[in-house]
DSSP file (Angstrom, degrees, kcal/mol; ACC not computed):
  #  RESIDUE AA STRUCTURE BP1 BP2  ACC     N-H-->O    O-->H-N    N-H-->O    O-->H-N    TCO  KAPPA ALPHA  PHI   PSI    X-CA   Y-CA   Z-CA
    1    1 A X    >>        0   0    0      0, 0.0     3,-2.4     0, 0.0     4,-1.9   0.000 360.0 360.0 360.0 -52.2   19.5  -31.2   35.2
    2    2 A X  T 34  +     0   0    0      1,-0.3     4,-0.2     2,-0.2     0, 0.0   0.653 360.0  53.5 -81.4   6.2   20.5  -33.0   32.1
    3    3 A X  T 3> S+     0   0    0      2,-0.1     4,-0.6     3,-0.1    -1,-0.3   0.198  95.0  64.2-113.8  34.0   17.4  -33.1   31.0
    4    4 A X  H <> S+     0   0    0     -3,-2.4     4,-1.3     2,-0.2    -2,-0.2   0.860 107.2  43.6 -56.6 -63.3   16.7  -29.9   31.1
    5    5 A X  H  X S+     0   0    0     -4,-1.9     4,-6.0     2,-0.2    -2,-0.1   0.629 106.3  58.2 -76.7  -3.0   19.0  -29.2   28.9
    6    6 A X  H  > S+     0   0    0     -5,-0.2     4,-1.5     2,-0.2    -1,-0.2   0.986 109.8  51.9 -60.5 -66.6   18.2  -32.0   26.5
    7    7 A X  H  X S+     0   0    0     -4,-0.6     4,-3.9     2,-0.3     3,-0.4   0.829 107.9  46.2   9.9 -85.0   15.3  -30.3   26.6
    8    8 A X  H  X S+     0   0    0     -4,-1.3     4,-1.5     1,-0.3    -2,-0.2   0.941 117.0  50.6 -41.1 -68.3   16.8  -26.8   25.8
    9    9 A X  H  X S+     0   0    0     -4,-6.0     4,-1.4     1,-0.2    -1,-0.3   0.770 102.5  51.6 -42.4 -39.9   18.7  -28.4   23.2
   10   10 A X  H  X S+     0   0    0     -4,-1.5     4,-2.3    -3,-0.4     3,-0.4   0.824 106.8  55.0 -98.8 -24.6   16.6  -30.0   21.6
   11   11 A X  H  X S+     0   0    0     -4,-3.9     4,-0.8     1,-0.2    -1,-0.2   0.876 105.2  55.1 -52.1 -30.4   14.3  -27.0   21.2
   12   12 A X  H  X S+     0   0    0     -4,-1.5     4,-2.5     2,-0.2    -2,-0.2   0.657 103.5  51.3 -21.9 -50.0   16.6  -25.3   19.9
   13   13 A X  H  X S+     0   0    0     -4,-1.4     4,-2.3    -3,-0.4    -2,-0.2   0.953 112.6  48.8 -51.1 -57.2   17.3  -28.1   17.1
   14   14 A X  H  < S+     0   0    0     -4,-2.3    -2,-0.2     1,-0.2    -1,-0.1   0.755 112.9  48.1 -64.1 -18.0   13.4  -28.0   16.3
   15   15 A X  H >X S+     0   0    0     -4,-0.8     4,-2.5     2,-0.2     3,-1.7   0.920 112.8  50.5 -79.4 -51.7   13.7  -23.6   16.1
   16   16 A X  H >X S+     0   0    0     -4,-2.5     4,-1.3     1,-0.3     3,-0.7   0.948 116.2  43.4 -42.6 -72.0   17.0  -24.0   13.7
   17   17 A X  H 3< S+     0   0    0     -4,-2.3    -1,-0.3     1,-0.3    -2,-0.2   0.272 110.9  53.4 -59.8   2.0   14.9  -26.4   11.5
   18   18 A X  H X> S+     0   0    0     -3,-1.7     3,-0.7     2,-0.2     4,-0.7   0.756 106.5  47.8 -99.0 -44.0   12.1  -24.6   11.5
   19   19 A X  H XX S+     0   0    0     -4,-2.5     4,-2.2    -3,-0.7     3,-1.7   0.971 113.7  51.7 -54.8 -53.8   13.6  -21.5   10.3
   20   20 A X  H 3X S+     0   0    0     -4,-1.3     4,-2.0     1,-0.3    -1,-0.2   0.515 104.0  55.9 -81.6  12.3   15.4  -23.5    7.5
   21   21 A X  H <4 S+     0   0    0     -3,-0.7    -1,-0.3     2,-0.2    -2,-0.2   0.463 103.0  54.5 -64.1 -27.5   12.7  -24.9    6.5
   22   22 A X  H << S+     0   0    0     -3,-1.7     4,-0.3    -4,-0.7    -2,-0.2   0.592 107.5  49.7 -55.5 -60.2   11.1  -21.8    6.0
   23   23 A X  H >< S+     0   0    0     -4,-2.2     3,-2.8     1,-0.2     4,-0.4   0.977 112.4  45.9 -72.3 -68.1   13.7  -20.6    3.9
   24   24 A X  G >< S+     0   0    0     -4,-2.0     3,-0.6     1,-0.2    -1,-0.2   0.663 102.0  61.9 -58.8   3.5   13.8  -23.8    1.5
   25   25 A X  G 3  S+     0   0    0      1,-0.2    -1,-0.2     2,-0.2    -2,-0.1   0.625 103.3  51.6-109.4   0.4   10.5  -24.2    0.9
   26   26 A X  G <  S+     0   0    0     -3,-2.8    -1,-0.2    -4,-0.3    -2,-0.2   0.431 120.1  35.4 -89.3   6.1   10.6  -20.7   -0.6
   27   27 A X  S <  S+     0   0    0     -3,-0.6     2,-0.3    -4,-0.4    -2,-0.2  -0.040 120.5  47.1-132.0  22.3   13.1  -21.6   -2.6
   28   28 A X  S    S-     0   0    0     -5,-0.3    -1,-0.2     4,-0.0     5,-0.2  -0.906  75.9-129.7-150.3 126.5   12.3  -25.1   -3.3
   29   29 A X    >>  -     0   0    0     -2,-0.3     3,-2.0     2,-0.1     4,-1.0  -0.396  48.8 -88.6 -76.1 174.8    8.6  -26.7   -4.5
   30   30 A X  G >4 S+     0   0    0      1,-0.3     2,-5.9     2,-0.2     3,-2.0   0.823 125.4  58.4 -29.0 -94.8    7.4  -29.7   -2.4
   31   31 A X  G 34 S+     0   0    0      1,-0.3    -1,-0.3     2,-0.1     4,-0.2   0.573 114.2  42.7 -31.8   6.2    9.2  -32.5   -4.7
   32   32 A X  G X4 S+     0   0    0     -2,-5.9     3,-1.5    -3,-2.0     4,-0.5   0.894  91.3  74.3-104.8 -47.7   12.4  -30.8   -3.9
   33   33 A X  T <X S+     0   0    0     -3,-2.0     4,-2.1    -4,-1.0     5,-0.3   0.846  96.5  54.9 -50.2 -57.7   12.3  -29.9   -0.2
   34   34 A X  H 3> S+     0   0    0      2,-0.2     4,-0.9     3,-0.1    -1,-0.3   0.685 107.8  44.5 -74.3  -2.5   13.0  -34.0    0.9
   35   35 A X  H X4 S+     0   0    0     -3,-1.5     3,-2.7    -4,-0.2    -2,-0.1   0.826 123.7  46.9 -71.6 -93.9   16.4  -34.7   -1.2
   36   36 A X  H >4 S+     0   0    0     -4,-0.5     3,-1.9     1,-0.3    -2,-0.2   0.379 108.9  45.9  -5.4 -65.1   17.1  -31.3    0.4
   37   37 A X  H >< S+     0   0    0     -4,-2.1     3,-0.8     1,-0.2    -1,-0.3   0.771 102.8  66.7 -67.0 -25.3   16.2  -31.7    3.7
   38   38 A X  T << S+     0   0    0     -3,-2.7    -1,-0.2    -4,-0.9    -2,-0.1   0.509  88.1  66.0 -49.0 -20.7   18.0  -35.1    4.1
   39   39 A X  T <   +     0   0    0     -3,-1.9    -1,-0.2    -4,-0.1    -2,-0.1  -0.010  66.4 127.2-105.6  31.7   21.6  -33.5    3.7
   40   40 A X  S <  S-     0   0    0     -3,-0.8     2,-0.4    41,-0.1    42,-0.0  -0.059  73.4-113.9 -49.9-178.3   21.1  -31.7    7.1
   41   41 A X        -     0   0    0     44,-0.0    -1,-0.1     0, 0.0    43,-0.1  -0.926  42.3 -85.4-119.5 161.0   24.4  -32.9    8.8
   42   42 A X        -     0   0    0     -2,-0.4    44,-0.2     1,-0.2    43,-0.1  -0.372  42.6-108.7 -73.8 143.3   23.8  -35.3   11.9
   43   43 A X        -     0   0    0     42,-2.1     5,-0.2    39,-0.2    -1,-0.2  -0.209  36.0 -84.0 -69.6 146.2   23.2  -34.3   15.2
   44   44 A X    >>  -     0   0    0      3,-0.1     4,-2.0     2,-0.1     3,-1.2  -0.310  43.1-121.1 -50.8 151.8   25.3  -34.5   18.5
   45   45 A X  G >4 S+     0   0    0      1,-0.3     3,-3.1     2,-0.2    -2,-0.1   0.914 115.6  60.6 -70.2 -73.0   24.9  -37.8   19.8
   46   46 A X  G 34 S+     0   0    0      1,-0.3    -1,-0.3     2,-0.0    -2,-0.1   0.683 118.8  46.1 -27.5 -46.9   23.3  -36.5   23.7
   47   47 A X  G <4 S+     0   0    0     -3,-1.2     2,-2.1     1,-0.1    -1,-0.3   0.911  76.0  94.4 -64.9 -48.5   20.5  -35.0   20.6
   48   48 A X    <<  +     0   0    0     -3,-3.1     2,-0.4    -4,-2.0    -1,-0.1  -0.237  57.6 116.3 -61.2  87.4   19.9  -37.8   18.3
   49   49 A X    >>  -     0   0    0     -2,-2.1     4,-2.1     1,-0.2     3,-1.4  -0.921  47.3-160.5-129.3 101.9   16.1  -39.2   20.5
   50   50 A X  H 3> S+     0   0    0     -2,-0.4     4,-1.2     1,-0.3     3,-0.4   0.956  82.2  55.0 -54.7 -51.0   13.6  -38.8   18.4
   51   51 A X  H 34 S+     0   0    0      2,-0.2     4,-0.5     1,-0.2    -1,-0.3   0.317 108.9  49.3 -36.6  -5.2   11.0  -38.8   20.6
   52   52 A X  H <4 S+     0   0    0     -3,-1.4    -1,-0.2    -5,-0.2    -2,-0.2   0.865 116.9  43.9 -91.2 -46.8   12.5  -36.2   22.3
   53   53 A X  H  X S+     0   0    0     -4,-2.1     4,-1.0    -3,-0.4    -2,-0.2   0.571 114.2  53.5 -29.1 -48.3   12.9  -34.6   18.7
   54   54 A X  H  X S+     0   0    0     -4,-1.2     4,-3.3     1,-0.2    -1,-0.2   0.869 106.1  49.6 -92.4 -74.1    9.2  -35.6   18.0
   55   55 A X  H  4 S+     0   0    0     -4,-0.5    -2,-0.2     1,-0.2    -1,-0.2   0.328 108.3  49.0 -87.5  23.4    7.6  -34.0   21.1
   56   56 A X  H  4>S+     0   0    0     -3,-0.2     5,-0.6     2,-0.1    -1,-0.2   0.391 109.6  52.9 -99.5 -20.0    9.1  -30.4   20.9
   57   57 A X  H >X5S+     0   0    0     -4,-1.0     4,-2.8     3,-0.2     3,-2.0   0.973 113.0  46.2 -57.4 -57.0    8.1  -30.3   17.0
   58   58 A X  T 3<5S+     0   0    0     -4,-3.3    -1,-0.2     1,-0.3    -3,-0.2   0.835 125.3  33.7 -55.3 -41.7    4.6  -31.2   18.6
   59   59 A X  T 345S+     0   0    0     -4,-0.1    -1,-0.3     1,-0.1    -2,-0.2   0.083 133.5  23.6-104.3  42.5    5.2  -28.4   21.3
   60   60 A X  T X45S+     0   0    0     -3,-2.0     3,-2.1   -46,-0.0     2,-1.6   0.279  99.0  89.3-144.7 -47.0    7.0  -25.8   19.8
   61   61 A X  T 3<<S+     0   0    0     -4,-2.8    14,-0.2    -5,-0.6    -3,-0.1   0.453  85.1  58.4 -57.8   9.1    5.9  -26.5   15.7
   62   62 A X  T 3  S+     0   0    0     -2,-1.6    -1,-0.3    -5,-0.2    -3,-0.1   0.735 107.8  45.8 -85.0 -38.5    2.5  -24.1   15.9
   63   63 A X  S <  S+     0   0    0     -3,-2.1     2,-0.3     4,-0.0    -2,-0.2   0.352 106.8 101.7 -91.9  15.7    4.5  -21.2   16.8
   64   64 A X        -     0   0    0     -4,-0.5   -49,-0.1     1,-0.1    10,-0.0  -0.640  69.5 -86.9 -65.5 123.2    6.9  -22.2   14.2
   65   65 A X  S    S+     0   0    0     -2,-0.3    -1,-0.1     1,-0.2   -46,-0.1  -0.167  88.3  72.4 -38.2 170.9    7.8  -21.2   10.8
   66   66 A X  S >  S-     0   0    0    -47,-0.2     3,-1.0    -3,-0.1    -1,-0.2   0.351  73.7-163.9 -51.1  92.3    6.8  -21.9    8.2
   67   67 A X  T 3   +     0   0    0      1,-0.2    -1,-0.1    -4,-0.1     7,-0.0   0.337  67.4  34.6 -22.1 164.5    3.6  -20.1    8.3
   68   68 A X  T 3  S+     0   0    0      1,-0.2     2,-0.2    -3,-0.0    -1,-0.2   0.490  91.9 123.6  92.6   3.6    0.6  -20.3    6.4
   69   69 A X  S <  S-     0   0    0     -3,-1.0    -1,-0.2     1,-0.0     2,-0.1  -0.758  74.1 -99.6-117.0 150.3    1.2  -24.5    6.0
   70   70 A X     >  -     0   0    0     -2,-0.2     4,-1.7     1,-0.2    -1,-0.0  -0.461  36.4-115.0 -75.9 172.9   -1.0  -26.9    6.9
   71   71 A X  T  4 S+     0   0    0      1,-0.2     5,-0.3     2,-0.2     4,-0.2   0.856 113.6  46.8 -77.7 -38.9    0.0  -28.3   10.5
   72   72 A X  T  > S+     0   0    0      3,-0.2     4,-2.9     1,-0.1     5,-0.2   0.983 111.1  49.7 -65.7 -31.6    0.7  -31.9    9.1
   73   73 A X  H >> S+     0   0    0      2,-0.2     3,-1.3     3,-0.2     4,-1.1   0.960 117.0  42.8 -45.8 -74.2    2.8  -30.8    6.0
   74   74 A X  H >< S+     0   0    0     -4,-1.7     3,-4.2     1,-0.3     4,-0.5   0.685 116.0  46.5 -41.3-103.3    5.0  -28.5    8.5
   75   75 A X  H 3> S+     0   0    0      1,-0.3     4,-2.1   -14,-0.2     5,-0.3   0.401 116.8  52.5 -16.4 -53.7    5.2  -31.4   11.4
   76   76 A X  H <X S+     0   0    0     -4,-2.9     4,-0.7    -3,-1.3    -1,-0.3   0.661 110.9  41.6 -39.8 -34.3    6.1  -33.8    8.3
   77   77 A X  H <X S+     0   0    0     -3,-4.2     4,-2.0    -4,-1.1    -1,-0.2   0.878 115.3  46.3-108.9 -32.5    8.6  -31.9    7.0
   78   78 A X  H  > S+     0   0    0     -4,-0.5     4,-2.8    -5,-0.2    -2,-0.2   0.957 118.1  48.2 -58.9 -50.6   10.5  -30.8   10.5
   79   79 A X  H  X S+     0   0    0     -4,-2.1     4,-4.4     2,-0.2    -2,-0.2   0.912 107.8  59.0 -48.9 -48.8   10.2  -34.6   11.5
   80   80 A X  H  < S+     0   0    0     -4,-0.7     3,-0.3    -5,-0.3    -2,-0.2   0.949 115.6  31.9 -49.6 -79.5   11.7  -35.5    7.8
   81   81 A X  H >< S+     0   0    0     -4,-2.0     3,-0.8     1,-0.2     4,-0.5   0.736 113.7  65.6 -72.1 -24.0   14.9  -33.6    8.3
   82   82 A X  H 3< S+     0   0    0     -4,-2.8     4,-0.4     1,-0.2    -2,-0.2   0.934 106.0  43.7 -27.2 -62.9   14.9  -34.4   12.3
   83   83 A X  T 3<>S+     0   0    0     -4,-4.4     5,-1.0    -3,-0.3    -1,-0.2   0.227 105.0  58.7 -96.2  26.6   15.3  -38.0   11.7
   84   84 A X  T < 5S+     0   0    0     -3,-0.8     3,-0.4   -47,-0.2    -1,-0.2   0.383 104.2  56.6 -95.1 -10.1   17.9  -37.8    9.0
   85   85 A X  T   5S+     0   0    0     -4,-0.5   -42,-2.1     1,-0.2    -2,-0.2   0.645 106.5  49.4 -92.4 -19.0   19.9  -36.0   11.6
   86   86 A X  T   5S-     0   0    0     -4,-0.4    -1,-0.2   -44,-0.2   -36,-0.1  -0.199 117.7-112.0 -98.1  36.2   19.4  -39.0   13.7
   87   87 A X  T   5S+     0   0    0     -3,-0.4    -3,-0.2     1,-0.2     2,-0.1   0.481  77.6 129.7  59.0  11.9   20.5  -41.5   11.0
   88   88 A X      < -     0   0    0     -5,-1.0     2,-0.6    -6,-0.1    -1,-0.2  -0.485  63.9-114.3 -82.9 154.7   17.1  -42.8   10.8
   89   89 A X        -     0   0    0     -2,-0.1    24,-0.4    -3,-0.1     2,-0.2  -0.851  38.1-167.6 -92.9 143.3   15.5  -43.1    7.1
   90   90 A X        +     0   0    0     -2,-0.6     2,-0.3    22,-0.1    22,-0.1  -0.649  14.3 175.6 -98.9 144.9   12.4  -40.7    6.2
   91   91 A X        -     0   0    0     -2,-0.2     2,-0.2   -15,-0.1    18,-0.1  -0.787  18.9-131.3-152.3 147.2   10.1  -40.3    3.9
   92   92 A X        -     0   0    0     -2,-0.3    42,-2.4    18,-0.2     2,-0.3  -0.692  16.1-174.8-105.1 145.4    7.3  -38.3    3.3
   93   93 A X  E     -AB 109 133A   0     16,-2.1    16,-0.7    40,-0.2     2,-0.4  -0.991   8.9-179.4-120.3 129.4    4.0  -39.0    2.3
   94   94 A X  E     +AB 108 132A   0     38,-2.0    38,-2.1    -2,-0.3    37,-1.0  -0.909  17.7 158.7-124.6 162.2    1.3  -37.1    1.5
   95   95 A X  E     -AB 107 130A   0     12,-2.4    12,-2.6    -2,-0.4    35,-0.2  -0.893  27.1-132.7-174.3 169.5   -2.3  -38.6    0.4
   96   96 A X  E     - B   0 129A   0     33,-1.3    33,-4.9    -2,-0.4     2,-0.3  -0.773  12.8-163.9-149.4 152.0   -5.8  -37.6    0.3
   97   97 A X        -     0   0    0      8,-0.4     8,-2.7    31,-0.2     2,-0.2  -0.906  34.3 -95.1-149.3 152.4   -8.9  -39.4    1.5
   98   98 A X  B     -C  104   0B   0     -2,-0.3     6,-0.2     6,-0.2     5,-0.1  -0.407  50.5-140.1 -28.1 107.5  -13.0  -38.8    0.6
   99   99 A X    >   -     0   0    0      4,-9.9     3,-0.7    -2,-0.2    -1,-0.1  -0.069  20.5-101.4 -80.4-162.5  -14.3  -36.5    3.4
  100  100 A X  T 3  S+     0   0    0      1,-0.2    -1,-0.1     2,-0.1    -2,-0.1   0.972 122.3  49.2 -77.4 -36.4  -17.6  -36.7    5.3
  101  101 A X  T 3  S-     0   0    0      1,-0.1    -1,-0.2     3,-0.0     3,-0.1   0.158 126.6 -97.2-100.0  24.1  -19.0  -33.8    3.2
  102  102 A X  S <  S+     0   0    0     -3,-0.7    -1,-0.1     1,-0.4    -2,-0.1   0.427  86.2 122.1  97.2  -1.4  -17.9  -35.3    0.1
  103  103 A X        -     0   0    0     -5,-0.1    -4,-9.9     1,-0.0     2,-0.5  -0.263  65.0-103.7 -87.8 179.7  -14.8  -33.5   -0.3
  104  104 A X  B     -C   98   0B   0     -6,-0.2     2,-0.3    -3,-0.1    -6,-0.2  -0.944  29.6-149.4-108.1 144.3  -11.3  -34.6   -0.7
  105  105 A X        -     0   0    0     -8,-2.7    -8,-0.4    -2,-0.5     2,-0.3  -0.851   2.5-153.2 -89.7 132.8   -8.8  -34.3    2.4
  106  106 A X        +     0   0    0     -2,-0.3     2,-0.4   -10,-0.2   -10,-0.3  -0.627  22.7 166.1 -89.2 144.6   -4.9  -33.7    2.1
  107  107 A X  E     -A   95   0A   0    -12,-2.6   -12,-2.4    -2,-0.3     2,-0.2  -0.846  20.2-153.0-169.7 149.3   -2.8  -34.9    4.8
  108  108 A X  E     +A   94   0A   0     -2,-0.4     2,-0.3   -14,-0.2   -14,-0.2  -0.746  21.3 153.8-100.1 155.5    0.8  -35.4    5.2
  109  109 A X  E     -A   93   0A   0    -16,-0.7   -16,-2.1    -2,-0.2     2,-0.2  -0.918  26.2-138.5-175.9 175.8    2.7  -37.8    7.4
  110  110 A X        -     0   0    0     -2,-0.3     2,-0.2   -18,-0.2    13,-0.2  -0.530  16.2-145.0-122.9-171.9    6.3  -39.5    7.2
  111  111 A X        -     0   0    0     -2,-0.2     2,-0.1   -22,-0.1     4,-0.1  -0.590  11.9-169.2-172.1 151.1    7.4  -43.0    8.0
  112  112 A X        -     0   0    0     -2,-0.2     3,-0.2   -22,-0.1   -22,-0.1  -0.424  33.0-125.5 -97.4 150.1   10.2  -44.7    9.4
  113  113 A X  S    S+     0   0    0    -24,-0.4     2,-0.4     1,-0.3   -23,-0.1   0.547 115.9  39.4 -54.7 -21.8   12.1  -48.0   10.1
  114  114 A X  S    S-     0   0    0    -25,-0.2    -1,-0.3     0, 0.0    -3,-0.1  -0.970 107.0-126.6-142.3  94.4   12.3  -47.3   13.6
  115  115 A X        -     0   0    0     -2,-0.4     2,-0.3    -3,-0.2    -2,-0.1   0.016  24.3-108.4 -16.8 127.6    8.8  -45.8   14.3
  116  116 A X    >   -     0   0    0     -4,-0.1     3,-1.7   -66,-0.1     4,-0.2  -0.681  30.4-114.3 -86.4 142.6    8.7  -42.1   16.1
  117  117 A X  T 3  S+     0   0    0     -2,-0.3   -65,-0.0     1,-0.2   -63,-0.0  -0.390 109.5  15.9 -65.2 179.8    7.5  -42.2   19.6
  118  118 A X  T 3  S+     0   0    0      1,-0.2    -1,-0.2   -64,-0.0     3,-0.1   0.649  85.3 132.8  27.6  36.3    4.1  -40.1   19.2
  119  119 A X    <   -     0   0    0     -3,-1.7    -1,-0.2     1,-0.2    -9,-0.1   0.816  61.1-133.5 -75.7 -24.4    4.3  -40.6   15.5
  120  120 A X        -     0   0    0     -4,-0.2    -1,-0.2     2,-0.0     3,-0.1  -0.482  42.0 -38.4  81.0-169.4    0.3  -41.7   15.4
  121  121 A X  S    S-     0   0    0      1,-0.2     2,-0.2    -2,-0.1     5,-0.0   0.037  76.0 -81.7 -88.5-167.3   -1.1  -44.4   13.8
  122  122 A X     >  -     0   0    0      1,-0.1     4,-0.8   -13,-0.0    -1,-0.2  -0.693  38.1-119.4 -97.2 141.3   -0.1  -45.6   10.5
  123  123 A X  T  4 S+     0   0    0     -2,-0.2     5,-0.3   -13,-0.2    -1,-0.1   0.323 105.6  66.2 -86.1  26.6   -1.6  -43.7    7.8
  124  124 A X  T >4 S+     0   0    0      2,-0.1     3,-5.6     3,-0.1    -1,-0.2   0.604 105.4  49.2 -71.2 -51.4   -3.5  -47.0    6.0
  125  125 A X  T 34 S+     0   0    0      1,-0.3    -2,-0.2     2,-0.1    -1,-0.1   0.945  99.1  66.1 -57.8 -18.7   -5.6  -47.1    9.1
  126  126 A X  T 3< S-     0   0    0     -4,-0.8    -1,-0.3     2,-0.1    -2,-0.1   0.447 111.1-121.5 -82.3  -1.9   -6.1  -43.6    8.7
  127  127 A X    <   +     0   0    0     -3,-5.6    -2,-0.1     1,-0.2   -31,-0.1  -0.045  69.0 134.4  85.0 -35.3   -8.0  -44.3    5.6
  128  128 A X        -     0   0    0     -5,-0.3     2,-0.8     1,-0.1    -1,-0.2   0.086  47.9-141.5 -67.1 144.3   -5.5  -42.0    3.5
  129  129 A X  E     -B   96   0A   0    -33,-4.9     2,-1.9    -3,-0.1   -33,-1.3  -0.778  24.0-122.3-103.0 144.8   -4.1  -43.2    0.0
  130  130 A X  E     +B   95   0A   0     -2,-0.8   -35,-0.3   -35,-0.2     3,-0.1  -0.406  37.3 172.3 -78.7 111.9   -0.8  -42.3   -0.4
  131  131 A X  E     +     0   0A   0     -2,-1.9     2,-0.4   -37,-1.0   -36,-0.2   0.967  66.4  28.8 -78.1 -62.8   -0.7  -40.1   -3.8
  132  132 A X  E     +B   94   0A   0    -38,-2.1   -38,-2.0    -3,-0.3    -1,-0.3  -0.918  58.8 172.9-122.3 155.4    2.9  -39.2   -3.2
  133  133 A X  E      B   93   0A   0     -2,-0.4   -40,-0.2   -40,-0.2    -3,-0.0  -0.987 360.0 360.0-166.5 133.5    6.4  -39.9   -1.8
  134  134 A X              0   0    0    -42,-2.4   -41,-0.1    -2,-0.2    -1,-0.1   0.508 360.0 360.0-146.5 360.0    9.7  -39.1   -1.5
């Protein structure tokens, strides 16, 4: 039963943050949104798991707001202000790699001191260079 409603709650965290996320990033360009998203205020304790945090962005964050963003940016950016709400430090990166057809790929990604469970691999291995960070 009380992790159902850890559960509950914590979709609930990931819907709030989605929405305001939504809202600043129409009022804020990229380089602005992570100072921003950092002063969230910290979550009730029974909340602060990232991994709990981590896998309702993963099932809830398509049917999310902010629209029209590619999936890692969005997932980056909910994750970003997640784990400043669980006292962790964030930071986003976003980086580019050669694709197979000769184009360049964007991708976005965060990283932590304390790793997010289902965070993926580190984005070296992933071939990407990190262009930017904040």
């Amino acid at each position: 039963m009380r992790r159902t409603i850890l559960r509950v709650g914590a979709g609930l965290v990931v819907v709030a943050v989605a929405l305001r996320v939504a809202v600043l990033r129409r009022l804020w360009a990229l380089h602005h949104l992570p100072e921003r998203l950092r002063r969230a205020h910290p979550l009730p304790r029974p909340l602060r798991d990232p991994g709990l945090l981590a896998a309702m962005v993963d099932r809830l964050g398509p049917l999310l707001p902010p629209l029209g963003m590619g999936w890692c940016l969005k997932r980056s950016l909910l994750l970003l202000e997640l784990s400043s709400r669980c006292g962790l430090e964030a930071r986003l990166h976003v980086g580019v790699r050669r694709g197979e057809a000769g184009g360049v790929e964007g991708h976005a990604w965060i990283s932590v001191a304390t790793p997010l469970a289902g965070a993926g691999p580190p984005p070296v291995a992933a071939g990407f260079v990190d262009v930017w960070s904040a």
